[in-house]
C-alpha positions in Angstrom: 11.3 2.2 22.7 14.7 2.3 20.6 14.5 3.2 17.0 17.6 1.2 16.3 15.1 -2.1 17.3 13.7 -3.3 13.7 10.3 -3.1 13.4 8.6 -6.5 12.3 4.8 -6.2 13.6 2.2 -3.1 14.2 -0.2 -3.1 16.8 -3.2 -1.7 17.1 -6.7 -2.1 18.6 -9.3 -4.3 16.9 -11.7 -2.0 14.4 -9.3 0.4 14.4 -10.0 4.1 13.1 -9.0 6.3 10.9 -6.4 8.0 13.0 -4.5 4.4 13.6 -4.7 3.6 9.7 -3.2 7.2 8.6 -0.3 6.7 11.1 0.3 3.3 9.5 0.6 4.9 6.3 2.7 7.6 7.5 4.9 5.1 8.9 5.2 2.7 6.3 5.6 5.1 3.6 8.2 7.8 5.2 9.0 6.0 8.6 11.5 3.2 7.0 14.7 5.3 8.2 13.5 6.1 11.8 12.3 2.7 12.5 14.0 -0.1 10.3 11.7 -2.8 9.0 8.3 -1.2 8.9 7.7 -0.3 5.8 7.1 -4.2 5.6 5.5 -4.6 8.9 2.7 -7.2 9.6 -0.3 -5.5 11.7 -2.1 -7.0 14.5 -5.2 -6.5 15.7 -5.2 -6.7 19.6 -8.4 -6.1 21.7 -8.3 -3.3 24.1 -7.8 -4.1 27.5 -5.9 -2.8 30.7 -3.8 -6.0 30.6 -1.5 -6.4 27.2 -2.5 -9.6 26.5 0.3 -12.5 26.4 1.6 -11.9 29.9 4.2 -9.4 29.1 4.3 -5.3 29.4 4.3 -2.9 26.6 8.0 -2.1 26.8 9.0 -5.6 26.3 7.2 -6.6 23.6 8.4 -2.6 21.8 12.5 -4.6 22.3 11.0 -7.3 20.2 10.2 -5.6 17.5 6.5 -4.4 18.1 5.1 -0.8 17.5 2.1 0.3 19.0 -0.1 2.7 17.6 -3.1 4.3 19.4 -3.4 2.2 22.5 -1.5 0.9 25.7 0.3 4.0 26.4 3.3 3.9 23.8 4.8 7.4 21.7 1.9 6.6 19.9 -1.0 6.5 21.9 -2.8 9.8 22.4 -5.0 8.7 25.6 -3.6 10.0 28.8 -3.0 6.6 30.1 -3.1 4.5 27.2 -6.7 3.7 27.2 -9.3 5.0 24.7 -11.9 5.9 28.2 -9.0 8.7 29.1 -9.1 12.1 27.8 -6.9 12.7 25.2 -3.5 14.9 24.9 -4.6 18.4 23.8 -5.0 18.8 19.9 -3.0 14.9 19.3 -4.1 11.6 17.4 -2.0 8.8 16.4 -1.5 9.9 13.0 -0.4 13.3 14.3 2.0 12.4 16.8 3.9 10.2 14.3 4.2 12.8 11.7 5.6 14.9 14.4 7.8 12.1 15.4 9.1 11.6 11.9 9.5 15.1 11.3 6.6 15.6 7.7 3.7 17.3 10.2 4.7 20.4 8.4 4.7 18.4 4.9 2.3 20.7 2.5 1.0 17.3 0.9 0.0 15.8 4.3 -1.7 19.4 5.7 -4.9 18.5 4.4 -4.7 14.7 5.2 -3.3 15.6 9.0 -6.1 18.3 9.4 -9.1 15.9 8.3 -7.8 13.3 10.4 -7.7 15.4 13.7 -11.1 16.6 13.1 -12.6 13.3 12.2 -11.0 11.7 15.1 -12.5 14.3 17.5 -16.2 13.1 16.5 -16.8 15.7 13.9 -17.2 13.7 10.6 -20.1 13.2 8.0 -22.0 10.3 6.9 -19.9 9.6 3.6 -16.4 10.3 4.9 -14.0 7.6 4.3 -14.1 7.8 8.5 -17.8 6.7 8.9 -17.2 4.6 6.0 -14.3 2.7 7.8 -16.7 2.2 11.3 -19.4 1.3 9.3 -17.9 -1.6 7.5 -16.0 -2.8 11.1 -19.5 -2.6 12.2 -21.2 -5.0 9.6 -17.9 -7.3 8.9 -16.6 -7.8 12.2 -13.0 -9.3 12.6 -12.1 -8.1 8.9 -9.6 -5.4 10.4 -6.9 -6.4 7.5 -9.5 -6.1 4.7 -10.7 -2.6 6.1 -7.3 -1.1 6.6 -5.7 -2.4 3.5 -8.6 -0.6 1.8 -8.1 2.6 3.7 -4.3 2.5 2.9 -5.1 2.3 -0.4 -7.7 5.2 -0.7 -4.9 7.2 1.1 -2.4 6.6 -1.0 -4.0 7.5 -3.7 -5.2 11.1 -1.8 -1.5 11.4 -0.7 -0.6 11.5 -4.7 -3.1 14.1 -5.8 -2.3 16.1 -2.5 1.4 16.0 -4.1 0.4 16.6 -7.1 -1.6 19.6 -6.1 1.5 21.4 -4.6 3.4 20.3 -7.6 0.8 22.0 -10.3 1.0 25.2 -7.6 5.1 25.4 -8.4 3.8 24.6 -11.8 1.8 27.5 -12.3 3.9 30.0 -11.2 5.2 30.0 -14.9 2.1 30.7 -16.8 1.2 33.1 -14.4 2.3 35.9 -17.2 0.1 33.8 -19.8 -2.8 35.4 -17.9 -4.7 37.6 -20.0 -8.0 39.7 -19.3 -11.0 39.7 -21.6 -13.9 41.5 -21.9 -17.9 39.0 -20.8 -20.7 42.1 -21.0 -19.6 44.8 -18.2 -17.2 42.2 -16.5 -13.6 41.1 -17.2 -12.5 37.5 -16.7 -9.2 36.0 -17.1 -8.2 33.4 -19.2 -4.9 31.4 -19.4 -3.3 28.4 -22.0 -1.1 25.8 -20.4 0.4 23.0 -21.5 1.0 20.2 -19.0 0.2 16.5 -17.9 -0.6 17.9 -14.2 -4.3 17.2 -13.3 -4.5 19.6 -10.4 -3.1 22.3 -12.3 -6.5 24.2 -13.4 -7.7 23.8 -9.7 -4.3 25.8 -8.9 -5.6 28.8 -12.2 -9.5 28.3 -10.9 -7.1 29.6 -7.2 -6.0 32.2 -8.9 -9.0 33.6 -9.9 -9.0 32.6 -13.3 -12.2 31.9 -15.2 -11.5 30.1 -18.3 -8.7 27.4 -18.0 -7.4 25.8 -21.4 -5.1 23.2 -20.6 -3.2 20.8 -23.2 -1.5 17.8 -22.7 1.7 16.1 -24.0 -0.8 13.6 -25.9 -2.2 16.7 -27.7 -5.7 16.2 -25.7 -7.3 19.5 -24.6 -9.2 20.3 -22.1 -11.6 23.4 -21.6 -12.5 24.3 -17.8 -14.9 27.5 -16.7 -15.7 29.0 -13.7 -19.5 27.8 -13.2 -20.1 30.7 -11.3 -20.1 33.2 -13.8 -22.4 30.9 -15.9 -20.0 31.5 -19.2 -21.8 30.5 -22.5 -19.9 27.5 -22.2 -22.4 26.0 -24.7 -21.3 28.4 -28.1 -17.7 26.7 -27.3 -18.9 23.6 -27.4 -20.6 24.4 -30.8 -18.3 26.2 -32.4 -15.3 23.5 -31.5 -16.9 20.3 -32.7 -18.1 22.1 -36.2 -14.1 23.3 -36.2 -13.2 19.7 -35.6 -15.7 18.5 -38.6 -13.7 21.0 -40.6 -10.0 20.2 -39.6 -11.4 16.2 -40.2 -12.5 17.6 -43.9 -16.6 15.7 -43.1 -18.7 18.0 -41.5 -21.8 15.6 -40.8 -23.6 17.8 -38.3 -24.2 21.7 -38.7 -27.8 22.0 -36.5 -26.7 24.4 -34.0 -28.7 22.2 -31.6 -27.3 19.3 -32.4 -24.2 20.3 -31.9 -24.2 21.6 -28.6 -26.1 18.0 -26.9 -25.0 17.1 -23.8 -22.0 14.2 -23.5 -20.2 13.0 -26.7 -21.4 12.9 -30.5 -20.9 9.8 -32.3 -20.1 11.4 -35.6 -17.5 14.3 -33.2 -16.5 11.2 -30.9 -12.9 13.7 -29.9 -15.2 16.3 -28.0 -17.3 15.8 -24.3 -19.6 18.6 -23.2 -21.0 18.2 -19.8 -22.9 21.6 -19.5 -23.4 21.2 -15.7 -20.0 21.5 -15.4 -19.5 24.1 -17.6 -16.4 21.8 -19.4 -15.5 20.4 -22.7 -13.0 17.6 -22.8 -11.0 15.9 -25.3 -10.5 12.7 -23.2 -10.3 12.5 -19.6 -9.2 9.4 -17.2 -12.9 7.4 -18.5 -12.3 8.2 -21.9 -8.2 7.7 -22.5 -8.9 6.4 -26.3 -10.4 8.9 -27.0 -8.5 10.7 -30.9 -6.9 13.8 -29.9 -8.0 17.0 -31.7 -6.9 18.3 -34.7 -7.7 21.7 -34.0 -4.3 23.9 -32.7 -4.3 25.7 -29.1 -4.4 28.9 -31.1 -7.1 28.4 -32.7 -8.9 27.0 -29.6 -8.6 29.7 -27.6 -9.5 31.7 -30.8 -13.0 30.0 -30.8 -13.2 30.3 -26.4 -12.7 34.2 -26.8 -14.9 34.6 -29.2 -18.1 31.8 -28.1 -17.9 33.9 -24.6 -16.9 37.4 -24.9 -17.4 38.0 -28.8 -14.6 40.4 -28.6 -13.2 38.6 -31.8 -16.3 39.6 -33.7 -16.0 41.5 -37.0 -16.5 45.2 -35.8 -20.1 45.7 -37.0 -20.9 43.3 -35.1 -19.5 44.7 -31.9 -20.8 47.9 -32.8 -24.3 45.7 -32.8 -25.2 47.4 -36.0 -26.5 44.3 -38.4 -25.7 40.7 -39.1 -24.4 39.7 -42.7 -25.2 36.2 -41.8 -23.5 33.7 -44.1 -20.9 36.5 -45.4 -19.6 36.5 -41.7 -16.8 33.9 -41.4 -18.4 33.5 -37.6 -21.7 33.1 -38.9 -21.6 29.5 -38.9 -21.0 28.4 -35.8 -24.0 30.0 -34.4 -22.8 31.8 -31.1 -25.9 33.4 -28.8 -24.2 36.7 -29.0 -24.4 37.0 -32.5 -28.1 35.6 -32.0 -28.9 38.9 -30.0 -27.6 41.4 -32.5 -29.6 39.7 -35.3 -32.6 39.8 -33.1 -32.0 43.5 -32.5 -31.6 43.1 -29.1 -29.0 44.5 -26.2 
């Protein structure tokens, strides 16, 4: 077909899958320049036969105005001969031709999206995959083609964003990449880094880099506190020792029970700090919790209470030296870190 012919209704095949709706989006999102008018495209959902339905051929209905994706042999059809029974064009879906037809195959924030789609489309996908997910509702609510894909655009979409945003936090990084610093956990040395930024993929881009502890603050003045579960850091002193600094900075301390303070979720009386120990986190809000007060407590200071809940490397030097605990006289005494538990016990 010509691209100069505007564009005014999609086609594809009745329950269509995955492959079909990701070249839709592809097409209306970055397609508009290539072929005029389908960014606001109707699509129509057209049984597959040999015959186009309507009595003409594929090529005439393309000068009208219609683009067909997936079926009856068009640039956009991977079957052989434009029927899904054929075998397909080595490697090719629907999505993946018109990415290479637009020129963004190679776009790093479609790599994943292109790559899941191929697989999925050659039978390989799981139970819970948005693909399986998208057959199994045209299964149970037959002839609701527009509802399924309109809900599929949407979930990729919003994948497309964090995909961009993912490469954005990886450019991102590159400047706290000297903001690394090593410390020392028992025999092992971790590496910790502070950033400040909104990004939201930008401690999956440090966790990339092999960094342990992440501290991230945003331009609200929220932090949030991210370890490697792996290494099972005592994620738990942090929490403690952050929420009694929190009482502090507030001037109330309600809660000093080293137990207490290191529950699971969020305290009523510390309502600024969530611990989710599975996770090995502590946040000061997050997307479920956007009300929450920001700290008080400065990003020094923070990281000042992270080094020293998980390495004790901050720790007055008789304690390092595990020689005795002065207990109350210790400015750390307080906040009850399991390090400082072993050296009062005695033990290594």
């Amino acid at each position: 077909m010509e691209k100069s012919v505007r564009i005014h209704t999609i086609v594809t095949h009745v329950e269509p899958h995955l492959d079909e709706a990701v070249a839709v989006f592809l097409l209306r999102k970055f397609g508009q320049e290539d072929y005029p008018g389908v960014k606001t495209a109707s699509i129509e959902y057209w049984p597959e036969r040999r015959a186009i339905p309507g009595g003409k051929t594929r090529k005439e209905y393309e000068a009208e105005g219609y683009l067909f994706l997936g079926t009856w042999g068009g640039r956009f059809d991977e079957h052989q001969n434009g029927d899904a029974d054929d075998w397909k064009k080595d490697g090719e879906c629907a999505a993946t031709l018109v990415a290479k037809d637009l020129g963004i195959n190679r776009k790093p924030a479609l790599a994943n999206i292109l790559k899941f789609t191929k697989r999925v489309d050659s039978g390989s996908s799981q139970p819970f995959e948005v693909s399986s997910i998208m057959k199994d509702l045209s299964f149970y609510l037959p002839g609701q083609s527009e509802m399924i894909m309109e809900w599929v655009l949407l979930a990729l979409e919003a994948k497309y964003r964090s995909e961009a945003e993912f490469q954005d936090a990886r450019r991102e990084y590159a400047d706290f990449r000297d903001h690394e610093e090593e410390i020392r956990v028992g025999k092992d040395t971790i590496r910790l880094v502070v950033v400040e930024s909104d990004n939201r993929q930008i401690a999956k881009v440090a966790r990339q880099n092999k960094v342990s502890i992440i501290i991230q603050r945003k331009s609200t003045g929220r932090v949030l506190i991210f370890t490697d579960k792996g290494r099972k850091l005592d994620i738990a002193s942090v929490a403690r020792a952050v929420r009694l600094e929190e009482q502090k900075k507030r001037g109330n301390v309600n809660i000093t029970d080293w137990r207490e303070l290191v529950r699971d979720g969020t305290i009523e009386e510390i309502p600024e700090w969530y611990f989710q120990w599975d996770g090995r986190m502590l946040f000061n809000g997050s997307i479920s919790a956007p009300d929450m007060p920001a700290t008080q407590i400065s990003l020094d200071r923070i990281k000042e209470l992270v080094i020293a809940g998980v390495s004790g490397q901050n720790l007055p030097r008789h304690c390092q030296q595990r020689r005795h605990c002065i207990r109350s006289d210790c400015r750390w005494y307080c906040y009850g870190f399991a390090h400082c538990k072993v050296i009062r016990q005695g033990r290594e």
